[in-house]
Biotite code that builds the C-alpha atoms (Angstrom):
import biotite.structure as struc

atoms = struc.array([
    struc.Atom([103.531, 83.351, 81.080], chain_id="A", res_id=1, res_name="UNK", atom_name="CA", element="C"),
    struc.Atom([105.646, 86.512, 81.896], chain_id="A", res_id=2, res_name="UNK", atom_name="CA", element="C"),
    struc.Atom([106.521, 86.635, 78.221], chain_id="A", res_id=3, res_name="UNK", atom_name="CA", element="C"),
    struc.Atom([102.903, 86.670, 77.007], chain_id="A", res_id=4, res_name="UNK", atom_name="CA", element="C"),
    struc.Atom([102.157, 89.090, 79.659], chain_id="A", res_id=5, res_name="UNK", atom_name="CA", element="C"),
    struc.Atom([105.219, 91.699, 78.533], chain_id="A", res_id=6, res_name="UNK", atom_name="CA", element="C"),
    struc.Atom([104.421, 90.977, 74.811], chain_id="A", res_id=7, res_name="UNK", atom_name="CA", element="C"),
    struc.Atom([100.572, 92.226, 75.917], chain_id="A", res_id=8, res_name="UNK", atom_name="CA", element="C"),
    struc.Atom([101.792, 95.012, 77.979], chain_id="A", res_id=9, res_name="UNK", atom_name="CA", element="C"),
    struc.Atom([104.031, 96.317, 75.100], chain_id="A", res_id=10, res_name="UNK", atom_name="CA", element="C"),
    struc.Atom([101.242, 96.079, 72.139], chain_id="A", res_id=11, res_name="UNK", atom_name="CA", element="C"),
    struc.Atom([99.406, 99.165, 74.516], chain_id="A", res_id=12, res_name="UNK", atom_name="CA", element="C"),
    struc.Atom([102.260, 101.585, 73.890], chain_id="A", res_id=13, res_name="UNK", atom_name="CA", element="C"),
    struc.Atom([100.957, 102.417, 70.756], chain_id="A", res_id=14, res_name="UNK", atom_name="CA", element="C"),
    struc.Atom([97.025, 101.988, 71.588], chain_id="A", res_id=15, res_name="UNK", atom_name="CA", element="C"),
    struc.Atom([95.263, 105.337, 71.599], chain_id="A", res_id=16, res_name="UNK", atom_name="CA", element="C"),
    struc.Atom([93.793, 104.419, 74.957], chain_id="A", res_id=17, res_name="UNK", atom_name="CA", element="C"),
    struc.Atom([98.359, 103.989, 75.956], chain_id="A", res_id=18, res_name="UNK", atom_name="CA", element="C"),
    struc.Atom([97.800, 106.660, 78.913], chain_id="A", res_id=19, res_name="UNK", atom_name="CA", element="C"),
    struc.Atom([94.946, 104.832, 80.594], chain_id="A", res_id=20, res_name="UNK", atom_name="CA", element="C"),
    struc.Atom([97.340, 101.829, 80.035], chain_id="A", res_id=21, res_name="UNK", atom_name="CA", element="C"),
    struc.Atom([99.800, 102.812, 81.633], chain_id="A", res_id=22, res_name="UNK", atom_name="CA", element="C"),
    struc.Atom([98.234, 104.523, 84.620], chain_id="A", res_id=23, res_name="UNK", atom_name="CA", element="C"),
    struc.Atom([96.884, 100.582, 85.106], chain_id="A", res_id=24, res_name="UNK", atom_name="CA", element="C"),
    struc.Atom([99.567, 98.917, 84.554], chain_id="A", res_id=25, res_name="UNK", atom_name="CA", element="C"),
    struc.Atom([101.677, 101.092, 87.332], chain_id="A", res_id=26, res_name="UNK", atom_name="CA", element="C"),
    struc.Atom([98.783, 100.818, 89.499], chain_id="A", res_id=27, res_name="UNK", atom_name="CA", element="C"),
    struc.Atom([98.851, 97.073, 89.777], chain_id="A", res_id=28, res_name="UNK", atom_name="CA", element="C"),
    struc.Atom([103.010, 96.814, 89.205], chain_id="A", res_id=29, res_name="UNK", atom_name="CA", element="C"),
    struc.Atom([102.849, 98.678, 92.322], chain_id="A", res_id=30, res_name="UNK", atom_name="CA", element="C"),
    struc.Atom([100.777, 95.796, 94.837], chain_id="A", res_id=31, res_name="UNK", atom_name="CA", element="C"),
    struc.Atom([101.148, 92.241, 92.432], chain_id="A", res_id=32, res_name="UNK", atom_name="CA", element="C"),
    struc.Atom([101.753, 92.755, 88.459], chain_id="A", res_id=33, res_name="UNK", atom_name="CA", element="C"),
    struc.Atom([105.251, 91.563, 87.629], chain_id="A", res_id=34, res_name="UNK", atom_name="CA", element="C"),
    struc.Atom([105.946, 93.853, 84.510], chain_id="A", res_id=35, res_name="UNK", atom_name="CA", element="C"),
    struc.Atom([106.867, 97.148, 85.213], chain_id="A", res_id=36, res_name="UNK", atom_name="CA", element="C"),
    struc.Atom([105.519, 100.477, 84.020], chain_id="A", res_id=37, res_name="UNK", atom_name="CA", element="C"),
    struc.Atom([108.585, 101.293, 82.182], chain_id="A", res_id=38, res_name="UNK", atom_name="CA", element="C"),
    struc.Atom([107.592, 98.549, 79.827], chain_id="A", res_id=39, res_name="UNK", atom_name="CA", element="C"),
    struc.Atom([105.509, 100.925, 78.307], chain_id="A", res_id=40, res_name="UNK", atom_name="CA", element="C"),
    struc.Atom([106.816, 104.409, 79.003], chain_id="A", res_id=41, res_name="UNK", atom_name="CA", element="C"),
    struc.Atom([109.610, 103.996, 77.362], chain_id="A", res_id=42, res_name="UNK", atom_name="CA", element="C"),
    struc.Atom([107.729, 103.300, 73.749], chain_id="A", res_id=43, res_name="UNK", atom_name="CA", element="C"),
    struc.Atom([105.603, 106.118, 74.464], chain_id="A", res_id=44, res_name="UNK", atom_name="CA", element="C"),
    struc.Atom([107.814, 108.722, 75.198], chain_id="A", res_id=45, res_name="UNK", atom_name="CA", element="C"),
    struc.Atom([110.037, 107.661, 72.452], chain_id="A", res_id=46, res_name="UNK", atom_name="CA", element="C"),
    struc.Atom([107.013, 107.731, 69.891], chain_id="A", res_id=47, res_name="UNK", atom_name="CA", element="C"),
    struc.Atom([105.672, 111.353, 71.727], chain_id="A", res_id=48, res_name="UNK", atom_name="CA", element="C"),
    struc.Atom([108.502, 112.725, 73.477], chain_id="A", res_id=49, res_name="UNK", atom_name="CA", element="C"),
    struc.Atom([106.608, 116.198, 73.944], chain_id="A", res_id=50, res_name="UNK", atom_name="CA", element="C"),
    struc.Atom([104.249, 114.399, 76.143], chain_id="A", res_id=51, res_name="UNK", atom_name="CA", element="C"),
    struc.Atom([107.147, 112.607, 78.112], chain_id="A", res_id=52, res_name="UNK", atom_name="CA", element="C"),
    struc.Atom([106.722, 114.573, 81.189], chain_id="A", res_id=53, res_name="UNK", atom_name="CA", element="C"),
    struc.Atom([103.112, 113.850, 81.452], chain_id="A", res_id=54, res_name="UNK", atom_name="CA", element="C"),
    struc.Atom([103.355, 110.226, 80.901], chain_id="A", res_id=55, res_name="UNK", atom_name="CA", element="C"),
    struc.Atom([105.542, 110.246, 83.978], chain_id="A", res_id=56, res_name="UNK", atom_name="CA", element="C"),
    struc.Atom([103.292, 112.302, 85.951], chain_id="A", res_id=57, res_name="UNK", atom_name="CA", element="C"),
    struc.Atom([100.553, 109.205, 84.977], chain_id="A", res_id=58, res_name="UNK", atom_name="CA", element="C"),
    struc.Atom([103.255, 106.741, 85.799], chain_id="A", res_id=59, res_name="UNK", atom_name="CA", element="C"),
    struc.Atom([104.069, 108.211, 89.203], chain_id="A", res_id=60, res_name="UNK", atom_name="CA", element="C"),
    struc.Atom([100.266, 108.992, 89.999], chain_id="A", res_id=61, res_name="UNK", atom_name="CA", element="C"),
    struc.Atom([99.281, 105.536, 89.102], chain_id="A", res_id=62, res_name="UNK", atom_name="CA", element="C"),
    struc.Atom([102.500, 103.234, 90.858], chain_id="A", res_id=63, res_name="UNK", atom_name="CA", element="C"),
    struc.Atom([101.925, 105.510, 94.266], chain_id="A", res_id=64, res_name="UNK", atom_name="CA", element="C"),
    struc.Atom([98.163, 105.398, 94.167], chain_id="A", res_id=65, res_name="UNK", atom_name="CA", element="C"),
    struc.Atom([98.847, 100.850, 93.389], chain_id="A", res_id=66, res_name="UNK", atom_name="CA", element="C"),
    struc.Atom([101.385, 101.837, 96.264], chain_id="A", res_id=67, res_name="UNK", atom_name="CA", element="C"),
    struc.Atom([98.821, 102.437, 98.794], chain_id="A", res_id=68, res_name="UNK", atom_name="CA", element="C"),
    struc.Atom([96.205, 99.611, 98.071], chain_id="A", res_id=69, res_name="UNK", atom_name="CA", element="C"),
    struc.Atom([99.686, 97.638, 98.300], chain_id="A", res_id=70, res_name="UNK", atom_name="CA", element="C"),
    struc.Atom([99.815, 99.023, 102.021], chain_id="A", res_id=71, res_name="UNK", atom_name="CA", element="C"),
    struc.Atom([96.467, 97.946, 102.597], chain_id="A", res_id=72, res_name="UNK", atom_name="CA", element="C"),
    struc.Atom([96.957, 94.734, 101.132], chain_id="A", res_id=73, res_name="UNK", atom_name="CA", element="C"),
    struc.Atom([99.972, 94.114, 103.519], chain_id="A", res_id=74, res_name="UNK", atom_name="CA", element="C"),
    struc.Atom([97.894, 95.908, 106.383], chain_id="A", res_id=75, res_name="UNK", atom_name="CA", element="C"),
    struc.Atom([93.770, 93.607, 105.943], chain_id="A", res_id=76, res_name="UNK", atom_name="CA", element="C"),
    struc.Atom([95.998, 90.464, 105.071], chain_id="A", res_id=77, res_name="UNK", atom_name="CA", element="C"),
    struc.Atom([98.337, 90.023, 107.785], chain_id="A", res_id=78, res_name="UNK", atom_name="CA", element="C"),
    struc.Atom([95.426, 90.889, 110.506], chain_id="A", res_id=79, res_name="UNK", atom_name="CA", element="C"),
    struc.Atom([93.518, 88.455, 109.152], chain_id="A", res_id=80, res_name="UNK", atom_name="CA", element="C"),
    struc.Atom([95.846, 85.381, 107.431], chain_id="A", res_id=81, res_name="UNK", atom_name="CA", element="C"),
    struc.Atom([99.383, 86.456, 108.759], chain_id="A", res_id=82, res_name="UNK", atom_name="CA", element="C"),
    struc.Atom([99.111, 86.785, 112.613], chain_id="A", res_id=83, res_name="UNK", atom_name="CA", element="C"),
    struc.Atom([97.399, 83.989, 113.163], chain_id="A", res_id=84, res_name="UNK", atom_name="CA", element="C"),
    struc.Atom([99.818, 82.043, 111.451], chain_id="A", res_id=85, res_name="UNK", atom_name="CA", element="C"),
    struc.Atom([102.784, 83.419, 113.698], chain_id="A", res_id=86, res_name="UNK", atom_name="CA", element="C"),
    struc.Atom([100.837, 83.173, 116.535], chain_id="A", res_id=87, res_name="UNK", atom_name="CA", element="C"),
    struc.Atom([100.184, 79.179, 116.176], chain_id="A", res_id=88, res_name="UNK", atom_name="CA", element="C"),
    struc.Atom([103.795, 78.817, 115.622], chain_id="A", res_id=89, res_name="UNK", atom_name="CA", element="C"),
    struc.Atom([104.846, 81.078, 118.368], chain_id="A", res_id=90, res_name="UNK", atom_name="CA", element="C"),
    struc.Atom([106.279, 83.621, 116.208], chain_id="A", res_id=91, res_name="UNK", atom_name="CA", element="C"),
    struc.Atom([104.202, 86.536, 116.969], chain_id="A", res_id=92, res_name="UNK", atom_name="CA", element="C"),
    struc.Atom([106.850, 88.227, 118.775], chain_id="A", res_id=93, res_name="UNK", atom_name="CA", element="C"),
    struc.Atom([109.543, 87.787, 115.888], chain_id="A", res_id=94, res_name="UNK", atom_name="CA", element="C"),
    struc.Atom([107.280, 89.625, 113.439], chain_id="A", res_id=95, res_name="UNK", atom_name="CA", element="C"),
    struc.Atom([106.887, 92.214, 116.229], chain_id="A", res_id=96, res_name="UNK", atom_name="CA", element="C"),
    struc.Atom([110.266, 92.440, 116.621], chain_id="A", res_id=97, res_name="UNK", atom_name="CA", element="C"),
    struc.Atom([110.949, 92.434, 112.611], chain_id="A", res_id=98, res_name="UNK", atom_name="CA", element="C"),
    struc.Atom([107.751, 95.308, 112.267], chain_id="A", res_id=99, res_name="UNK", atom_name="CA", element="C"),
    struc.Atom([109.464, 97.737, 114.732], chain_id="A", res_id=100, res_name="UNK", atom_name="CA", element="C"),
    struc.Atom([113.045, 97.762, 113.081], chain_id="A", res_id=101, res_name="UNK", atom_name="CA", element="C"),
    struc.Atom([111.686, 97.982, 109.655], chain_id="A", res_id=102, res_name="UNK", atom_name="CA", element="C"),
    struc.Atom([109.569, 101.125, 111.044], chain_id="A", res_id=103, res_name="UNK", atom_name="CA", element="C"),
    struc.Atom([112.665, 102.836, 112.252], chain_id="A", res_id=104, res_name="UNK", atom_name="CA", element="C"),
    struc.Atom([114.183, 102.468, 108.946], chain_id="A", res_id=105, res_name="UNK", atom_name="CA", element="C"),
    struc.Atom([110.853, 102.164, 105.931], chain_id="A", res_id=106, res_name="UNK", atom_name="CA", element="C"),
    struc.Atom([111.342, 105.434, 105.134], chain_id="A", res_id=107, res_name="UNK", atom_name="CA", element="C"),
    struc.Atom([114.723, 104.487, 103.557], chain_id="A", res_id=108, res_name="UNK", atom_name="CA", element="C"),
    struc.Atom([113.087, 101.013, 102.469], chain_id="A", res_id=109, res_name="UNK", atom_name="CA", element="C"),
    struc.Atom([110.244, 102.504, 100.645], chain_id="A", res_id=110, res_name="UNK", atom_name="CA", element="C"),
    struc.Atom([112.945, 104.955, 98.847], chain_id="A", res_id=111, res_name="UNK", atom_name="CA", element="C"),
    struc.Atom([114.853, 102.328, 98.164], chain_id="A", res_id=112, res_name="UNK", atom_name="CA", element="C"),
    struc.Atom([112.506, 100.019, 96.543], chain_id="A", res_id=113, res_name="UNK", atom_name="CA", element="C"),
    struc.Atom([110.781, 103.129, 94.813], chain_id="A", res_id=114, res_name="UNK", atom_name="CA", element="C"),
    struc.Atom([113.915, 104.036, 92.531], chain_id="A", res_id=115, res_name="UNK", atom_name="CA", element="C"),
    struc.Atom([115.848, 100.769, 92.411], chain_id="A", res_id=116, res_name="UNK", atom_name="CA", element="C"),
    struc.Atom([115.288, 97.572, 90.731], chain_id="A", res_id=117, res_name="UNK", atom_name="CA", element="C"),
    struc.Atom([113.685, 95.851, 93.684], chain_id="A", res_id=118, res_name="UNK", atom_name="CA", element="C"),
    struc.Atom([110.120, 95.463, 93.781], chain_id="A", res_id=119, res_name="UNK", atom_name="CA", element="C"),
    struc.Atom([108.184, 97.899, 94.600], chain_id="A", res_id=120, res_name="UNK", atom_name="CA", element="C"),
    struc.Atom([105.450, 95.977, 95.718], chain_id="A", res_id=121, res_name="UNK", atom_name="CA", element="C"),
    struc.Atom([106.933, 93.963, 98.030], chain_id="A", res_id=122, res_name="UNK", atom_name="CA", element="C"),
    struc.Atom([107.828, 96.609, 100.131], chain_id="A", res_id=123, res_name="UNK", atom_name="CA", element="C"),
    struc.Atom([104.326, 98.541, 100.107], chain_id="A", res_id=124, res_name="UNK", atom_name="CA", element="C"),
    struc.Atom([102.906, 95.335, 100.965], chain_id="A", res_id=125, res_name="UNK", atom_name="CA", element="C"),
    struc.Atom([105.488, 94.948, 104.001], chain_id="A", res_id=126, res_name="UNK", atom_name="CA", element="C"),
    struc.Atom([104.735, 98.616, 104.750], chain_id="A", res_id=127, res_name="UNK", atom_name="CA", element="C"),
    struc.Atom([101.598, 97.656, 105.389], chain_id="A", res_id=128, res_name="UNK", atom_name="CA", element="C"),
    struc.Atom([102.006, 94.338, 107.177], chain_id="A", res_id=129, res_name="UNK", atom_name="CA", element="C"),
    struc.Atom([103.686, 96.453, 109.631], chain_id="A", res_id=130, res_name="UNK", atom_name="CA", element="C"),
    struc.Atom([102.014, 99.643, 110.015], chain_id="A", res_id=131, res_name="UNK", atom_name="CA", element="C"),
    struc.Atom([104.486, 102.167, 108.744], chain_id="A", res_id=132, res_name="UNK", atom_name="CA", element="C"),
    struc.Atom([103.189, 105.241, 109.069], chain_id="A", res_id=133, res_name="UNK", atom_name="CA", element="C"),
    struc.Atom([100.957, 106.382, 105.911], chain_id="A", res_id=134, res_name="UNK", atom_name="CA", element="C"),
    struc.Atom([101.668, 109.558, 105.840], chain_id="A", res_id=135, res_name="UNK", atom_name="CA", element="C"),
    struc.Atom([105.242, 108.434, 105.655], chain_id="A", res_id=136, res_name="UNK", atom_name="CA", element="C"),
    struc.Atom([104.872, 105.662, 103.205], chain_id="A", res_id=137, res_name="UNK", atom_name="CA", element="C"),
    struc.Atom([102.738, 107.888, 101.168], chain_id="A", res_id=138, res_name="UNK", atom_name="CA", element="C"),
    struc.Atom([105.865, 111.012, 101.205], chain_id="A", res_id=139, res_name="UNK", atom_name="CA", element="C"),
    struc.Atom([108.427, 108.763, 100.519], chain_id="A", res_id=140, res_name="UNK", atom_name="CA", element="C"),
    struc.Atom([106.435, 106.955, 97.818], chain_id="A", res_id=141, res_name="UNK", atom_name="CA", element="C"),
    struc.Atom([105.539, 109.935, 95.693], chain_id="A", res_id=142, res_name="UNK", atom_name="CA", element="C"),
    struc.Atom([109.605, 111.504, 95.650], chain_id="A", res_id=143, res_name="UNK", atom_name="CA", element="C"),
    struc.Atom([110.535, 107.815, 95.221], chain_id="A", res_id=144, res_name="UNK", atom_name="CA", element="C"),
    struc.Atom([108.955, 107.240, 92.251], chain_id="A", res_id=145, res_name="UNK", atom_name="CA", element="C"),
    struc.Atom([108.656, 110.583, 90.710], chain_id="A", res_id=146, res_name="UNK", atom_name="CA", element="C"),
    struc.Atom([112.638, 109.914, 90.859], chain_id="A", res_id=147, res_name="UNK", atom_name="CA", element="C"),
    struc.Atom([112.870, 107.011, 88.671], chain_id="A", res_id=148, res_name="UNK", atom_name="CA", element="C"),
    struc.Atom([109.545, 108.171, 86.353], chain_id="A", res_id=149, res_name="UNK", atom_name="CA", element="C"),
    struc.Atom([110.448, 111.688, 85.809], chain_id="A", res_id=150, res_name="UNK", atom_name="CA", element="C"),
    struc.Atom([114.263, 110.727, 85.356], chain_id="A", res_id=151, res_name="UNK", atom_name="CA", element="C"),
    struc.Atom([113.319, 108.409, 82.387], chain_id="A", res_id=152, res_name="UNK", atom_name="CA", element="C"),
    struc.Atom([111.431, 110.476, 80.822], chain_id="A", res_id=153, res_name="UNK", atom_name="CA", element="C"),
    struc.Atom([114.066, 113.166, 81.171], chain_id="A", res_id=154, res_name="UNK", atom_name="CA", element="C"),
    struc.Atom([116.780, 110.974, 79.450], chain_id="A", res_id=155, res_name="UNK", atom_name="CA", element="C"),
    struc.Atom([114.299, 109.558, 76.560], chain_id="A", res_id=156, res_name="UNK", atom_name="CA", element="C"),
    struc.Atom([113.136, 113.358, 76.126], chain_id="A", res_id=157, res_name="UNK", atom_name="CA", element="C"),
    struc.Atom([116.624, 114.533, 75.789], chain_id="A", res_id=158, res_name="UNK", atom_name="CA", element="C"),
    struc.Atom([118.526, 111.575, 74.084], chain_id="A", res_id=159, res_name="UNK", atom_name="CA", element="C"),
    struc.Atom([115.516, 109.519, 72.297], chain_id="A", res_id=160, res_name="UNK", atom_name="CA", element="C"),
    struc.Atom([115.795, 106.200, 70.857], chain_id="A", res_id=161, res_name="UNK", atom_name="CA", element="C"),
    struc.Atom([119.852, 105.577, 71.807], chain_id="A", res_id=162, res_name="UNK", atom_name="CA", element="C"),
    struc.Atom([119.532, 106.070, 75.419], chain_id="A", res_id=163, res_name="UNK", atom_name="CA", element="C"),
    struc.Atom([116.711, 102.970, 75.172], chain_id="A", res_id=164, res_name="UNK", atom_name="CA", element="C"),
    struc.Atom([119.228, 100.332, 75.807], chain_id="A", res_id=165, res_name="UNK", atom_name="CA", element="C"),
    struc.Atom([121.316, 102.438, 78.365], chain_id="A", res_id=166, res_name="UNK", atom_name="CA", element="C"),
    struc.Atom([117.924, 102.744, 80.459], chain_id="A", res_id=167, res_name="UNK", atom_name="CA", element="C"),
    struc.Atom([117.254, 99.264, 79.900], chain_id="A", res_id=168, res_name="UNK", atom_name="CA", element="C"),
    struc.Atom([120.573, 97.489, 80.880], chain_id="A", res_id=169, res_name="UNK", atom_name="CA", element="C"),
    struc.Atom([121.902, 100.205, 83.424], chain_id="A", res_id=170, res_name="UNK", atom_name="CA", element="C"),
    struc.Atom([120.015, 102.774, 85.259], chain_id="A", res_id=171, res_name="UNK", atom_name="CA", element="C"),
    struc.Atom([118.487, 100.238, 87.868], chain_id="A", res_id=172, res_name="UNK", atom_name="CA", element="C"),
    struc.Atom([121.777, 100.114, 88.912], chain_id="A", res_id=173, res_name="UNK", atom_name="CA", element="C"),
    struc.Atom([122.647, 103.272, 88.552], chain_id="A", res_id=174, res_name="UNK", atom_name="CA", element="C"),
    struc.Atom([120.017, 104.255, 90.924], chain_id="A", res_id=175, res_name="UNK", atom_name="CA", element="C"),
    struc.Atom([120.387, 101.288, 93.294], chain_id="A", res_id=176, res_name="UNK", atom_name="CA", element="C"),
    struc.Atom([124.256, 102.956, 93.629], chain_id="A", res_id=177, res_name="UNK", atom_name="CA", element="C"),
    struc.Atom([122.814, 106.301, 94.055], chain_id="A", res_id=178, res_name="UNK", atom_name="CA", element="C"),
    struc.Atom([120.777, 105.067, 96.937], chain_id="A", res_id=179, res_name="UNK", atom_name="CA", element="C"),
    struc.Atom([124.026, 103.057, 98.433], chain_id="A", res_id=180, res_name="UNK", atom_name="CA", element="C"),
    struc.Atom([126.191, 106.070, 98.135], chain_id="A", res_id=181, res_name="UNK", atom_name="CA", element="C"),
    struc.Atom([123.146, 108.253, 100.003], chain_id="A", res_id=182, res_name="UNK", atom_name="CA", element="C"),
    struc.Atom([122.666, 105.785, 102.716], chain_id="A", res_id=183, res_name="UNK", atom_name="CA", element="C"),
    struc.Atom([126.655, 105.781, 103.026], chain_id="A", res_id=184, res_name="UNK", atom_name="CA", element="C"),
    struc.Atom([126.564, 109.852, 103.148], chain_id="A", res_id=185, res_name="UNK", atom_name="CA", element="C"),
    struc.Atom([123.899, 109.795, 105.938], chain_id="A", res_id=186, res_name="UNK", atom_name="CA", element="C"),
    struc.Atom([125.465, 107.298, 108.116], chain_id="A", res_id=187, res_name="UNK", atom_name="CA", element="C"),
    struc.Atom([129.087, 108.604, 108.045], chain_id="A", res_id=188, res_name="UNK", atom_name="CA", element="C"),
    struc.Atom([127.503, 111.797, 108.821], chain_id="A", res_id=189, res_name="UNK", atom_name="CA", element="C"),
    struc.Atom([125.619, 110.983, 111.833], chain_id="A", res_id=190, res_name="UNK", atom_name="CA", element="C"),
    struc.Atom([128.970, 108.135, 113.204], chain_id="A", res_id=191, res_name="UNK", atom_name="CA", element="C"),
    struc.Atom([131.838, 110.628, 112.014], chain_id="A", res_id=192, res_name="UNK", atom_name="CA", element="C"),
])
């Protein structure tokens, strides 16, 4: 199933209609779609690399706009499904609990999930589920994933075709060490 879906996703690249593709494929990568938008940036920067930065301007508009109904997702649902369920299994308090950590830290969760590897999605969702602040989630969202849009399409616009397989294999975890080595910065900052 995931195949058919990428093999779909990947014939729009080259559709005249691509940008309107894209902006709705990172709109619903960003609350349940499993294929990212890279998928097809990547073939359409490479096919019209003056138009790279404006195909990650549509990326980023589109993943932190599928960002926020992601929040609100996570937000109606676990009102309405999620708390009851904790509540019959006395749990209520855990997820409290759980919610007020992750609010201390969701900035950095959001960024994290925004440039690294990890999905997206499951953290606007949880954003949501636990009431993060929006203006927050929605700050943190746009530099997250203007980051890993607008750094693509820098590398494809400056290296074309050979960096493909570099982006492919390696910058999720290039960016997932970025974020470590950040995190690492800030907290033997504020404990040295």
């Amino acid at each position: 199933m995931i195949r058919g879906i990428y093999d779909w996703t990947m014939a729009r690249a080259s559709h005249p209609k691509a940008m309107w593709f894209l902006a709705a494929v990172a709109f619903i990568e960003a609350s349940v779609f499993p294929i990212p938008p890279d998928v097809l940036m990547i073939p359409m920067i490479l096919a019209r690399p003056w138009a790279a930065w404006r195909i990650a301007l549509v990326a980023t508009l589109g993943s932190v706009a599928g960002g926020c109904l992601g929040y609100l997702i996570g937000y109606g649902f676990m009102d309405a499904i999620g708390q009851p369920v904790l509540e019959f299994y006395g749990k209520a308090g855990a997820f409290d609990d759980l919610a007020a950590r992750f609010n201390e830290m969701g900035g950095w969760a959001v960024l994290i999930a925004g440039v690294t590897p990890f999905p997206y999605k499951v953290i606007t969702i949880f954003s949501g589920a636990t009431h993060l602040n929006p203006a927050l989630f929605l700050g943190v969202s746009v530099i997250a994933r203007a980051l890993r849009f607008f750094v693509v399409a820098a590398l494809l616009w400056k290296f074309g075709a050979p960096i493909k397989v570099f982006i492919e294999r390696w910058l999720g975890l290039l960016f997932t060490l970025f974020v470590v080595l950040l995190i690492g910065g800030f907290y033997l900052l504020k404990y040295l």
